[in-house]
C-alpha positions as a printed Julia matrix, in Angstrom:
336×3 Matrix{Float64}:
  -0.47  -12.12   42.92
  -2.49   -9.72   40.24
  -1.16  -11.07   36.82
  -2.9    -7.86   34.85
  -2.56   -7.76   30.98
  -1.21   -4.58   29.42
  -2.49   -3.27   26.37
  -0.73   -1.23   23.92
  -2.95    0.67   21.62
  -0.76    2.84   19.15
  -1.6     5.1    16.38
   0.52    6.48   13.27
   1.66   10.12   14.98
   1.14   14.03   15.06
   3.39   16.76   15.62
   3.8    18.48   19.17
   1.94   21.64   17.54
   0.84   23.15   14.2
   4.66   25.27   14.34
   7.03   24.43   11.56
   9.32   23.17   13.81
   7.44   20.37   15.41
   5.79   19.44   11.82
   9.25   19.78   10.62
  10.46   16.78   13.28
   7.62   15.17   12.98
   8.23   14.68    8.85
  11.84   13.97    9.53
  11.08   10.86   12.01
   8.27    9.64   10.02
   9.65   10.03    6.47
  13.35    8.69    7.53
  11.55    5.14    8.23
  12.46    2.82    6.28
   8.96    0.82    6.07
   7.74    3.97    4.92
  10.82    5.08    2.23
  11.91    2.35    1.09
  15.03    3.02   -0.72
  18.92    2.84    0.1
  19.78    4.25    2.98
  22.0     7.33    1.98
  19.52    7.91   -1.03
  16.12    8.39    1.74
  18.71   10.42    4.04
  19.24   12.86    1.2
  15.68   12.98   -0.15
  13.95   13.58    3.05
  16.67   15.53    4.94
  17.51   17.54    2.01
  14.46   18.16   -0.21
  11.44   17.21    1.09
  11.33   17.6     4.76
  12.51   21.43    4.57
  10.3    22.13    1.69
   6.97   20.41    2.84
   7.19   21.17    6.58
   6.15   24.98    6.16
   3.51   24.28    4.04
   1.89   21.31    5.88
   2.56   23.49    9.28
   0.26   26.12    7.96
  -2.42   23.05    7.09
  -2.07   21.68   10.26
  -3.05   24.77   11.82
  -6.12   24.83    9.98
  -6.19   21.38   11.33
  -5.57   22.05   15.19
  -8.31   22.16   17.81
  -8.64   23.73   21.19
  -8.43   19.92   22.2
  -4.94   19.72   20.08
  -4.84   17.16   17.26
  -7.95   15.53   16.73
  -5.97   12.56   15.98
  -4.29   12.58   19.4
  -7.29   13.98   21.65
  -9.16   10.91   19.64
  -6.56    8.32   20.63
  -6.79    9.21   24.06
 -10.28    9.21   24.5
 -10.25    5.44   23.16
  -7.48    4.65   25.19
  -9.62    6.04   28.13
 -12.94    4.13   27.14
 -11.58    1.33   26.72
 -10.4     1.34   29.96
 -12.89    1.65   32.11
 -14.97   -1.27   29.8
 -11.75   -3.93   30.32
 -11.8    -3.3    34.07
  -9.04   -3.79   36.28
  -7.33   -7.15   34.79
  -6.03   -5.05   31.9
  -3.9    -1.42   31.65
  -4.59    0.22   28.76
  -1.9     2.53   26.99
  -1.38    4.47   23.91
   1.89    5.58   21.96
   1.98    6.92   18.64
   4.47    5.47   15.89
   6.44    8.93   15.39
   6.77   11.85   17.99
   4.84   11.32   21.54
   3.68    9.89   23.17
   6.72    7.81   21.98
   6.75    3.89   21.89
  10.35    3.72   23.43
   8.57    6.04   26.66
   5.57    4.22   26.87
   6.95    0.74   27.21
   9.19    2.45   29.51
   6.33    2.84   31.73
   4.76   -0.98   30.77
   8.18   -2.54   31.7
   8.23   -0.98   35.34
   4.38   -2.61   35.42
   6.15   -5.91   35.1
   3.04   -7.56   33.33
   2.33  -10.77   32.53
   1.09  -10.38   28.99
   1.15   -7.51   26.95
  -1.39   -7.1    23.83
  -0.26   -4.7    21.04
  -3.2    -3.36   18.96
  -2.17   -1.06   16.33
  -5.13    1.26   15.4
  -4.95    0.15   11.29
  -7.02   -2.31   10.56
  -5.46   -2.87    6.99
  -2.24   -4.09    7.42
   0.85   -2.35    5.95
   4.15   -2.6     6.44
   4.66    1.26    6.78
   1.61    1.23    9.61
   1.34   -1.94   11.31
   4.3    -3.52   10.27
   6.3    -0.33   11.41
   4.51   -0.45   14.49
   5.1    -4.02   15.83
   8.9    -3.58   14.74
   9.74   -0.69   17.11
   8.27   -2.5    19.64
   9.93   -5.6    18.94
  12.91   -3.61   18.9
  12.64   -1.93   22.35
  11.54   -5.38   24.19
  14.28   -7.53   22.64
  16.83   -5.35   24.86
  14.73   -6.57   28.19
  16.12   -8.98   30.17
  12.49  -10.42   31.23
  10.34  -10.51   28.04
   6.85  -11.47   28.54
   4.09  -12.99   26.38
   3.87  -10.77   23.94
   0.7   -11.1    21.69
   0.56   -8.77   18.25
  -2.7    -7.56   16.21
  -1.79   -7.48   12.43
  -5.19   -6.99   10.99
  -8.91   -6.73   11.49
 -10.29   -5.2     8.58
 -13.04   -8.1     8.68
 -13.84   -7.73   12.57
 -17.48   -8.07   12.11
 -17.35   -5.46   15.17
 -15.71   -3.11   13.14
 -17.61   -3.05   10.11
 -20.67   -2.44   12.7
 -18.84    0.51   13.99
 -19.03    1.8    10.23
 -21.92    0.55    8.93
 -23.75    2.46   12.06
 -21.98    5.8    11.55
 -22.54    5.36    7.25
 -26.4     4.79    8.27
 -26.36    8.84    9.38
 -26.37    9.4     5.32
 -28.91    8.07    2.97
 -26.92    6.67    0.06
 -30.0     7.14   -1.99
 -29.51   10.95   -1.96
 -25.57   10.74   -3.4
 -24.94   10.22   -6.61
 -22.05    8.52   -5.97
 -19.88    6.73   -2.89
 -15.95    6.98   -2.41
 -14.04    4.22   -0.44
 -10.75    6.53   -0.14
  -7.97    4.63    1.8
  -4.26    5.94    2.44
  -2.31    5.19   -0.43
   1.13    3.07   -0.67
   3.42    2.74   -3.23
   3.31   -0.28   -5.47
   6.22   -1.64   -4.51
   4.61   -2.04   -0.76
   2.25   -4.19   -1.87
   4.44   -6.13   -4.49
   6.61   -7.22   -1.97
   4.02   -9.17    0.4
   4.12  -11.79   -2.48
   6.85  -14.31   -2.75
   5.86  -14.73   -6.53
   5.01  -12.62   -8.57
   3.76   -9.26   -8.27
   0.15   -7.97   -6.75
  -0.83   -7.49   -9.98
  -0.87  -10.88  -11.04
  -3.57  -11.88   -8.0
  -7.53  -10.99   -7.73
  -6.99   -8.58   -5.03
  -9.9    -6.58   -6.29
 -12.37   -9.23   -5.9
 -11.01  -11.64   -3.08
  -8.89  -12.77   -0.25
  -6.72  -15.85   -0.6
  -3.86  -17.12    1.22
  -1.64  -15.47   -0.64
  -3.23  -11.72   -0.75
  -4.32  -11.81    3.17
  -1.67   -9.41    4.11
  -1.94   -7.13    0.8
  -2.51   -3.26    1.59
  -4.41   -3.66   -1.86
  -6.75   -6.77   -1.1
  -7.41   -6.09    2.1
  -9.0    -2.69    1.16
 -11.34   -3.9    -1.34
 -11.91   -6.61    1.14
 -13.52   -3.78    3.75
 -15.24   -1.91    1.2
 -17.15   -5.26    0.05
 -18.35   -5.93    3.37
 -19.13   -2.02    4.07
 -21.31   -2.1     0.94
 -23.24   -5.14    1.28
 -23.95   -4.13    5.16
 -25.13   -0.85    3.36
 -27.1    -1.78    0.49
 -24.69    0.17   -2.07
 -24.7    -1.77   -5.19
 -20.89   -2.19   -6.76
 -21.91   -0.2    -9.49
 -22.43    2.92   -6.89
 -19.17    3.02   -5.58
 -15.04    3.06   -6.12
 -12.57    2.39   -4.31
  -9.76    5.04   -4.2
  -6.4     5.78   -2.52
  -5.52    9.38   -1.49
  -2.62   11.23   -0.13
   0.05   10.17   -3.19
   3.5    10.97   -3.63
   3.7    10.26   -6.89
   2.29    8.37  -10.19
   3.77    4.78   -8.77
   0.98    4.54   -6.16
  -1.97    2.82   -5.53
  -4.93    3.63   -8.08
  -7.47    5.04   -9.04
  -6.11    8.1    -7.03
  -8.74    9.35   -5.15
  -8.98   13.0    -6.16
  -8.93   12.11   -9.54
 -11.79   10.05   -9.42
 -13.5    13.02   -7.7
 -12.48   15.38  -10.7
 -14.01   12.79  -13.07
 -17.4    12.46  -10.78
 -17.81   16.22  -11.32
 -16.99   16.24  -14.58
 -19.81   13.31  -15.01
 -22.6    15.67  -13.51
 -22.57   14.25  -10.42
 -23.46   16.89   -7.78
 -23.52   15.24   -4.11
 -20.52   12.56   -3.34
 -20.53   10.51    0.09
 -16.59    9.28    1.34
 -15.85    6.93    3.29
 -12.31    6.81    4.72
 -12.23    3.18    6.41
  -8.48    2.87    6.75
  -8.4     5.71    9.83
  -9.88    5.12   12.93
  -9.52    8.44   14.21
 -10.17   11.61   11.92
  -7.31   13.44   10.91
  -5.58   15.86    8.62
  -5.98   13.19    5.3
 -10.4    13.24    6.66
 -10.6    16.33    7.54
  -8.55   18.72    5.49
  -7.99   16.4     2.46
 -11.33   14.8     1.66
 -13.17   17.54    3.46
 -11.69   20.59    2.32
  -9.26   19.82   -0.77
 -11.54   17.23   -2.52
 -14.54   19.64   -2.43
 -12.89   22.41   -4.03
 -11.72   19.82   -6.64
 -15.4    18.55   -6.78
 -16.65   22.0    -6.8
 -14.37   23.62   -9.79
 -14.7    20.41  -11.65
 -19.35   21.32  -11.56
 -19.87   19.51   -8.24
 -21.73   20.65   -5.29
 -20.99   18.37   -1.97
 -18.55   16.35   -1.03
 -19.68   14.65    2.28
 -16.64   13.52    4.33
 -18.0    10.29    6.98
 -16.67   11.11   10.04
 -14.49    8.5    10.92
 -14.92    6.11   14.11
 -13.02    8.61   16.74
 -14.74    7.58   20.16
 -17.67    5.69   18.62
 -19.42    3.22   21.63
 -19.36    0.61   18.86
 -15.16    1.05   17.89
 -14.51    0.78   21.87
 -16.96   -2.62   22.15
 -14.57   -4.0    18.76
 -11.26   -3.49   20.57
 -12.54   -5.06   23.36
 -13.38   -7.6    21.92
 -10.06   -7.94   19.91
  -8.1    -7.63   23.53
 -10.6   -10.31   25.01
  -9.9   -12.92   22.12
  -6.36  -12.59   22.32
């Protein structure tokens, strides 16, 4: 009897194609989670349904046409080459599959396919290594959800975190060592932002504001968005020899002035307006690059940068297929 282990790798999502249609379905099943929007019910049913899905889905169509590839979406074609790497370096013990959060491949369809396998143990890795509870913990609850209906439920192992991975922060560290610090005059840690209610609500007293998340990890803040950020950045900068007074962390991609700060574009505004001319950004919080790498940091912030007196902003590619990113998920599957 061959007890193989199956391993779920799964990613946020992407739309079908660039057309408004398939952006417009992908919006409506990510925005009309409730990890994500989380507010009443009928109120996040009327905001997304009625006023933001149909008026953001033909813009961000036409963006993620700029985005597309003749591979697709990098953050797909990406996925799927990790999925394949790792693999063929687990060998034939373990199955290896990927399903993305919103749109397809679909978590319901892909454990479709892992329940037929009838494995003994199945690991699921969610590709954030910071948790959330609109990533990861969004994630692990649609698969809980789809399991708890079978009748034979196996072990069932679930990755929450590994920001820290010292694995991981080698995957960085070697694609960071490409750019000489010394020739920026300043570094960006830009991470997805969350509202800051998300974060308030990991604590069971008081709010995040009233811990050190900036400058440590404690029982308490181990599962804050927040701490767990500057967490990742510490260990990226000592590996790299920035000093703290070289570099800010930043969140990007917010919805409004409740989120996560310093906002990341404004503290690209402010480094032009400084003089600074050359800016290096990091984007830890995404494996795989993506429309918020890509076209956001690498196309949006250097205009800002640009009409604000700067010259360069230099997006880090993020760790995609990276030899060192497959050898840290196997080692994550291995030790669980």
């Amino acid at each position: 009897m061959k007890n193989k282990t199956g391993v779920l790798l799964i990613n946020l999502g992407t739309p079908d194609s660039p057309s408004v249609s398939d952006v417009r379905s992908y919006l409506s099943q990510f925005l009309n989670d409730p990890r994500v929007i989380d507010i009443p019910w009928l109120l996040r049913k009327m905001l997304v349904n009625l006023v933001i899905v149909p008026f953001r889905a033909p813009k961000s169509a036409k963006i993620y046409k700029k985005l597309w590839t003749a591979n697709g979406s990098p953050l797909l074609y990406y996925s799927e080459r990790v999925k394949d790497l790792l693999q063929k370096d687990l060998g034939p013990a373990y199955e290896v599959h990927l399903a993305m959060r919103y749109k397809n491949p679909s978590i319901p369809d892909v454990l479709g396919v892992m329940k037929r396998k009838n494995y003994q143990r199945i690991i699921v890795l969610p590709l954030f290594p910071q948790y959330a509870s609109a990533s990861t913990g969004s994630a692990h609850e649609e698969v809980m959800r789809v399991i708890s209906k079978w009748w034979v439920i196996p072990d069932v192992s679930f990755i929450s975190q590994y920001y820290d991975h010292p694995a991981f922060i080698n995957a960085i560290v070697d694609i960071g060592k490409k750019y000489n610090h010394n020739e920026y005059d300043h570094v960006l840690f830009s991470y997805h932002g969350l509202p800051e209610r998300h974060v308030d609500k990991v604590y069971n007293d008081g709010l995040c504001t009233d811990h050190n998340c900036e400058n440590e990890i404690t029982d308490d803040n181990k599962y804050c968005y927040k701490a767990t950020c500057y967490a990742t950045t510490r260990l990226l900068a000592a590996a790299l020899n920035i000093p703290a007074a070289k570099y800010t962390v930043c969140f990007q991609s917010r919805l409004d002035d409740k989120w996560l700060k310093p906002f990341s574009d404004k503290v690209v505004e402010e480094c032009g307006r400084k003089g600074m001319k050359k800016i290096l950004a990091f984007s830890p919080a995404f494996t795989a690059d993506c429309l918020e790498t890509i076209i956001e940091i690498g196309e949006e912030y250097q205009e800002i940068f640009h009409q604000n007196g700067g010259d360069k902003v230099q997006l880090v590619e993020s760790l995609n297929d990276h030899p060192l990113w497959i050898s840290c998920l196997k080692e994550i599957v291995l030790a669980n």
